[in-house]
C-alpha positions in Angstrom: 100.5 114.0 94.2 101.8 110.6 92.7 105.5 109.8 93.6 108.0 108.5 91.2 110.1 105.7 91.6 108.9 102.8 94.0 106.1 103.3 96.6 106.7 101.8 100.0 103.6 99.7 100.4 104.4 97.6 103.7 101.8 94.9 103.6 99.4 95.3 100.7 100.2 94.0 96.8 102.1 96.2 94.5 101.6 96.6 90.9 102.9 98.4 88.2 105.7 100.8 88.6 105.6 99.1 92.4 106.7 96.1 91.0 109.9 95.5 92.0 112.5 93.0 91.9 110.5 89.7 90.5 110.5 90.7 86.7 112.7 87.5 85.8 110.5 84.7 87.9 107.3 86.6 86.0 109.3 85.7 83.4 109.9 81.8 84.6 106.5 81.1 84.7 105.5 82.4 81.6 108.0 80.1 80.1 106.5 77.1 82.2 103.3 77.9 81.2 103.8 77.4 77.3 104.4 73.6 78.6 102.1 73.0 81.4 100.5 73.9 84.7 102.4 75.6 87.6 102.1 75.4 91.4 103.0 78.5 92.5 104.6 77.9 96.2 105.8 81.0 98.3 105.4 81.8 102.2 103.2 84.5 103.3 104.4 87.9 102.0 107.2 86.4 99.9 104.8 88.6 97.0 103.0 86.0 95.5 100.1 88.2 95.2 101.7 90.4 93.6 103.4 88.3 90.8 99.8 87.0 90.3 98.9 90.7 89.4 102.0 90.8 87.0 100.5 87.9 85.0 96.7 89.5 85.3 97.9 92.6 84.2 100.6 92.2 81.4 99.4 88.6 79.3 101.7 87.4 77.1 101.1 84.7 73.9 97.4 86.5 73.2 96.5 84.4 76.3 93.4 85.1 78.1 94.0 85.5 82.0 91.1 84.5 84.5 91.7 85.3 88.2 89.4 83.7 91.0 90.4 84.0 94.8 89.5 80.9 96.6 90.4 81.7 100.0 87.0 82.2 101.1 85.6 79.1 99.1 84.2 75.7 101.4 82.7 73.6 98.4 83.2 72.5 95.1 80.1 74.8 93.6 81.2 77.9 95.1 84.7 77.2 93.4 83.1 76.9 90.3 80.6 79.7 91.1 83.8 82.0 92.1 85.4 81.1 88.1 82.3 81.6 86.1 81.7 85.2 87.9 85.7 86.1 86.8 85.2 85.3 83.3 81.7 87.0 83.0 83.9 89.9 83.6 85.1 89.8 80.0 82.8 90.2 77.2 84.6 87.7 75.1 83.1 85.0 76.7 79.4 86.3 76.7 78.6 84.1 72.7 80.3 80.6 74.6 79.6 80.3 78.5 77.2 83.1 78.7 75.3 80.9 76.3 75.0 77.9 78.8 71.2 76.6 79.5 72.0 76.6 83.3 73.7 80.5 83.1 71.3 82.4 80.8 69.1 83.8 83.9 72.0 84.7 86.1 75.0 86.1 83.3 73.7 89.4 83.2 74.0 89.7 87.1 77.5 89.1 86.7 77.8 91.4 83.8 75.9 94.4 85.1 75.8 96.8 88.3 73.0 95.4 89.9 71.8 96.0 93.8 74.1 93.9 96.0 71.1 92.8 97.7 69.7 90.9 94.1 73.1 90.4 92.6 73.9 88.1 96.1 70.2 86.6 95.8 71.3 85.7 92.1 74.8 83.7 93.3 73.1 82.2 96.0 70.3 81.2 93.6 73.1 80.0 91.1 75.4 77.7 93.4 72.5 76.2 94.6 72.0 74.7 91.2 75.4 74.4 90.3 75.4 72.1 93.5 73.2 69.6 92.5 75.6 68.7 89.8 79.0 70.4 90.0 81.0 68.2 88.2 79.1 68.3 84.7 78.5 72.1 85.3 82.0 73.1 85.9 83.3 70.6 82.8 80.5 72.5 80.6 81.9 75.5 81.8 85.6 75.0 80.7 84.5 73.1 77.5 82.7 76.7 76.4 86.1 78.9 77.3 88.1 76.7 75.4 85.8 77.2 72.5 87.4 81.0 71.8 90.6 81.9 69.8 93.1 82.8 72.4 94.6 80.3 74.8 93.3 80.9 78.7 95.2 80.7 81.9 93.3 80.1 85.0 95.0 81.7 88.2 93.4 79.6 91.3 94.9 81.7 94.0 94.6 80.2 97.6 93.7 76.5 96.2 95.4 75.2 98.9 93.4 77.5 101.7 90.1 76.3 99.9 91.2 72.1 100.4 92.2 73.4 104.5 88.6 74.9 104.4 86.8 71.6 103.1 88.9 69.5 105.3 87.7 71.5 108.4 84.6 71.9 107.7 84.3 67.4 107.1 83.7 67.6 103.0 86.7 65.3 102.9 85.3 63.6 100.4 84.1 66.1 98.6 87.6 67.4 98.3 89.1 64.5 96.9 86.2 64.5 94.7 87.2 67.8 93.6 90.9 66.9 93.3 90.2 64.5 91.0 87.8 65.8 88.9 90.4 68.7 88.5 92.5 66.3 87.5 90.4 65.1 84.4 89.6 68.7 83.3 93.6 69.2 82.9 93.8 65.8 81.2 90.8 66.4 78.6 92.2 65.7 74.8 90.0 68.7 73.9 91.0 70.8 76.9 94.4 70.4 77.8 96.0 72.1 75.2 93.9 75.3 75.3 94.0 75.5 79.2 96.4 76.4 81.7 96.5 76.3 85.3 98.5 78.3 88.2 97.6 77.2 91.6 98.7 79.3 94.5 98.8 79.7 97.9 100.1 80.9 100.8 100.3 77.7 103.2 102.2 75.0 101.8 99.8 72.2 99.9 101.5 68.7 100.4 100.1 68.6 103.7 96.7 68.9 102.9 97.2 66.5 100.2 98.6 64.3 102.3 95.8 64.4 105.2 93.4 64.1 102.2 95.5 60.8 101.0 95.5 62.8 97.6 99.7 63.3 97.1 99.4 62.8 93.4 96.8 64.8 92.8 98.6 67.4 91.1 101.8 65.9 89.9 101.1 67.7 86.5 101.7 70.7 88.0 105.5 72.1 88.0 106.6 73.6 90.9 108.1 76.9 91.3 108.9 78.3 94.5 109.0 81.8 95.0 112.5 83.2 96.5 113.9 85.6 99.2 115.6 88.6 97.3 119.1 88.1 96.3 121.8 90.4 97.6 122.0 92.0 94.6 117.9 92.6 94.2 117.9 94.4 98.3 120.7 96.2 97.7 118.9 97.7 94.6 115.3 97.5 96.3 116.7 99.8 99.0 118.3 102.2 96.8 115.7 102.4 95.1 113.1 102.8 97.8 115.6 106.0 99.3 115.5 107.3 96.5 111.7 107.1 95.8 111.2 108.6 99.2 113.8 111.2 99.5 115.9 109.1 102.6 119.6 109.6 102.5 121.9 106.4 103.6 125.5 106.5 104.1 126.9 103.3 102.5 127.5 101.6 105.7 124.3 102.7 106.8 122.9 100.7 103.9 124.8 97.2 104.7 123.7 97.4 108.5 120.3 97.9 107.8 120.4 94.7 105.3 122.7 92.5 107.7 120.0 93.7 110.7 117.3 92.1 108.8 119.4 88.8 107.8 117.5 87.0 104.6 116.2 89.9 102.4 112.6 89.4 102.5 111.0 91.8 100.7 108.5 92.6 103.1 111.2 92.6 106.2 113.3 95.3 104.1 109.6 97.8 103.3 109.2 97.5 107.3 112.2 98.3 108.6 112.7 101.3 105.4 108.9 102.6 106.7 110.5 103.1 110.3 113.6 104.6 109.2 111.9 106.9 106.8 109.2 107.4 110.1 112.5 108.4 112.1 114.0 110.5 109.2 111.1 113.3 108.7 109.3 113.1 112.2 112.7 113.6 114.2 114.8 115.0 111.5 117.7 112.4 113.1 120.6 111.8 111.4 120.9 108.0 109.9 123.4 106.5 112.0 124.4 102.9 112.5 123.2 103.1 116.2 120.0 104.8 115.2 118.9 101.6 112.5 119.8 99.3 115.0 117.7 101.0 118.0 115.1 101.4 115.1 115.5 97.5 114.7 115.1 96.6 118.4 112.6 98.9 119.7 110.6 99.6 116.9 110.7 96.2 114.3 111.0 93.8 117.1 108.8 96.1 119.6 105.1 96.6 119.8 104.7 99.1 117.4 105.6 96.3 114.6 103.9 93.3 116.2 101.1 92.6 114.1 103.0 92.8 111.0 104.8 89.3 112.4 102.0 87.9 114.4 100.5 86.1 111.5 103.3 84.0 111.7 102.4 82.8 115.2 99.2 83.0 114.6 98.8 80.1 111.7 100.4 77.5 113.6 96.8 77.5 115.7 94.8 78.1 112.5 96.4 75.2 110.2 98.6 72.9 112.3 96.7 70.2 114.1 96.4 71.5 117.8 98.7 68.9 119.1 101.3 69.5 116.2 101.1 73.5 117.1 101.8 72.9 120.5 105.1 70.6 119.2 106.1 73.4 116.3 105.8 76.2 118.9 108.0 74.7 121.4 110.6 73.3 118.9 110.8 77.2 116.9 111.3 78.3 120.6 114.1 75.9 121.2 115.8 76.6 117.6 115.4 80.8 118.5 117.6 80.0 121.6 119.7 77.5 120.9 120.5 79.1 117.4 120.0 75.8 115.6 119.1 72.4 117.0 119.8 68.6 115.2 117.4 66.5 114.1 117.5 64.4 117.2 117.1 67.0 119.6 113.9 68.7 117.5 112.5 65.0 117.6 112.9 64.9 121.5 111.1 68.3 121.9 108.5 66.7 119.5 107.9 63.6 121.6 107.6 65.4 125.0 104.7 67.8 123.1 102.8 64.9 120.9 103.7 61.9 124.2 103.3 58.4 123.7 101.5 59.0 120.0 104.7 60.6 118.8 105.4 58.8 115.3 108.6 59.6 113.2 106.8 59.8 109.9 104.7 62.9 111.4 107.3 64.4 113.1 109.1 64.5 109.5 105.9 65.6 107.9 106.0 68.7 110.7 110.0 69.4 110.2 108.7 69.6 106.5 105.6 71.8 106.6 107.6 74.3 108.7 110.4 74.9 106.4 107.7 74.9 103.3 106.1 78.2 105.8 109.9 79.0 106.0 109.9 79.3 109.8 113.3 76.8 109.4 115.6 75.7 106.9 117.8 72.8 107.4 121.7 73.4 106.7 123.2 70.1 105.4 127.0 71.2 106.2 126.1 71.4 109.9 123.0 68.8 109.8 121.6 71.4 112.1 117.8 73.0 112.0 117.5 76.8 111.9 114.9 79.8 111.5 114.8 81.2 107.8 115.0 84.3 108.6 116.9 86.5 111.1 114.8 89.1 112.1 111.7 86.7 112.5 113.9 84.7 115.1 114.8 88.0 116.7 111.0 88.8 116.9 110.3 85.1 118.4 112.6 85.8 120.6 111.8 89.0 121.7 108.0 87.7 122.0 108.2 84.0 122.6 111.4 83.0 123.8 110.7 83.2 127.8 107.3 80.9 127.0 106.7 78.1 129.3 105.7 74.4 128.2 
């Protein structure tokens, strides 16, 4: 049976009638877009991925939209490989890049339901001569889409993620390669005014741009950063997600279980409304003020809710240097308990962690990277560092506060 109203989907993109709360930044873009290319910014389930849909799904200005993920990408030919398999996906571009010399063999892979077996044979078959020669393939590629009537907006989701990839995997070079030649596509006379590009990701990009010596790179690109939800939006957000799922909250009820949460992330408020609604029809309990906050501490903070947060702990290892992880962890430890921490005192935490190597300039870069992942914020009045959110410093608490150095 389909619900009306908003589906609670904790952890997974919405779209459609699930789309909540984002309808005027959808809007934003699509403004930017008439002008130039956007860098999407937002933190890890801020709903990037989901205003991405909102573009795929409702174009505006007769514009073609092309999506490729690039999360899983390591070179510049599987990049291009991942874009040319998006657009064979719709038949208008099958009389300009389906025509290409190098695609004629493998289009119709793309376009029909071949074995999986073959149709990865085919791709393998077809980035190994994309490879040889990306740059002029990729060009050929773009030069044929902007050959049709309708503009075309290119949505490189995870573009950041795919330069972290290169850069591990020592294709250095190759990435600034690719940066670069990026660069001259956007800038083309003949393609710049029928292409547009939104890059996105969901771990910040100036400091792989800045380990690849490549900061202006993309200084074509506007930047929009993806907000929390204002007051206003959560309020509405969990009123509306009650009523979608049948929950009755007393007023009161309703501002704890915001002030519990502190920022209104929209992912923070579908969690703790999924254990609520859990407590509601599996107990049949009364919605109290004590119950939402004993939901808050044993269940949101507890076990039961861990791996919804651990990503957050988790990334330090998997895109922070490992020396520069060890430093982050032990200064978002020292913020959690002290509540907020100067600039000297994160610096001293920093040196003990890094030792003699300790340099100002990275210690800046760090303080940087971790309020672009919105672990801090810095306020200005108090010229103090402290977490972005509430309930994630209540969780590293909970977790990570007793650790020892």
């Amino acid at each position: 049976m389909e619900r009306k109203g908003v589906t609670n989907r904790v952890g997974s993109a919405v779209r459609g009638k699930d789309f909540f709360g984002r309808e005027r930044f959808v809007d934003l873009v699509w403004q930017k877009i008439l002008h130039g290319n956007i860098l999407l910014a937002a933190p890890r389930r801020f709903g990037k991925t989901s205003v991405l849909y909102s573009l795929i799904d409702k174009p505006r200005y007769d514009s073609k939209v092309i999506h490729a993920d690039l999360e899983a990408v390591t070179e510049p030919a599987q990049m291009i490989l991942q874009i040319i398999e998006e657009i064979a996906k719709d038949e208008t571009f099958e009389n300009s890049v389906g025509k290409l010399g190098f695609l004629k063999t493998s289009w119709n892979f793309f376009r029909d339901n071949f074995q999986e077996v073959e149709f990865f044979k085919a791709k393998v078959k077809l980035r190994d001569e994309i490879r040889t020669d990306w740059q002029n393939r990729g060009k050929e590629v773009f030069q044929k889409v902007a050959e049709i009537d309708s503009s075309v907006i290119f949505i490189l989701d995870e573009f950041p993620m795919m330069l972290d990839a290169m850069l591990k995997n020592d294709r250095k070079e190759e990435a600034k390669s690719l940066l670069r030649w990026f660069r001259s596509i956007r800038q083309s006379p003949e393609l710049q005014d029928k292409l547009r590009f939104v890059i996105a990701g969901s771990i910040g990009i100036d400091r792989v741009l800045n380990d690849l010596e490549e900061i202006p790179a993309i200084n074509d690109f506007e930047k929009l950063k993806l907000e929390p939800f204002s007051q206003k939006t959560a309020n509405a957000f969990l009123t509306e997600l009650c009523a979608s799922h049948d929950v009755t909250l007393t007023e009161e009820v309703h501002t704890k279980t915001l002030e519990l949460i502190g920022t209104p992330i929209p992912y923070f408020i579908q969690i703790i409304f999924s254990e609520i609604q859990k407590a509601y029809f599996q107990d049949e309990e009364e919605i109290t003020i004590e119950l939402v906050e004993r939901i808050y501490k044993n269940k949101v903070l507890g076990v039961d809710c861990k791996t919804y947060f651990e990503y957050y702990y988790a990334r330090l290892r998997d895109y922070y240097q490992p020396n520069e992880e060890k430093a982050a962890k032990s200064i978002l430890r020292e913020i959690a308990i002290a509540v907020g921490l100067s600039q000297q005192n994160c610096f001293q935490i920093y040196q003990k962690a890094i030792g003699k190597k300790a340099e100002p300039q990275r210690f800046s870069g760090l303080m940087t990277e971790l309020e672009n992942d919105f672990y801090i914020t810095f306020d200005s009045e108090k010229q103090v560092y402290e977490f972005g959110s509430k309930l994630l410093r209540d969780w590293w608490l909970r977790h990570y506060g007793m650790m020892i150095d």
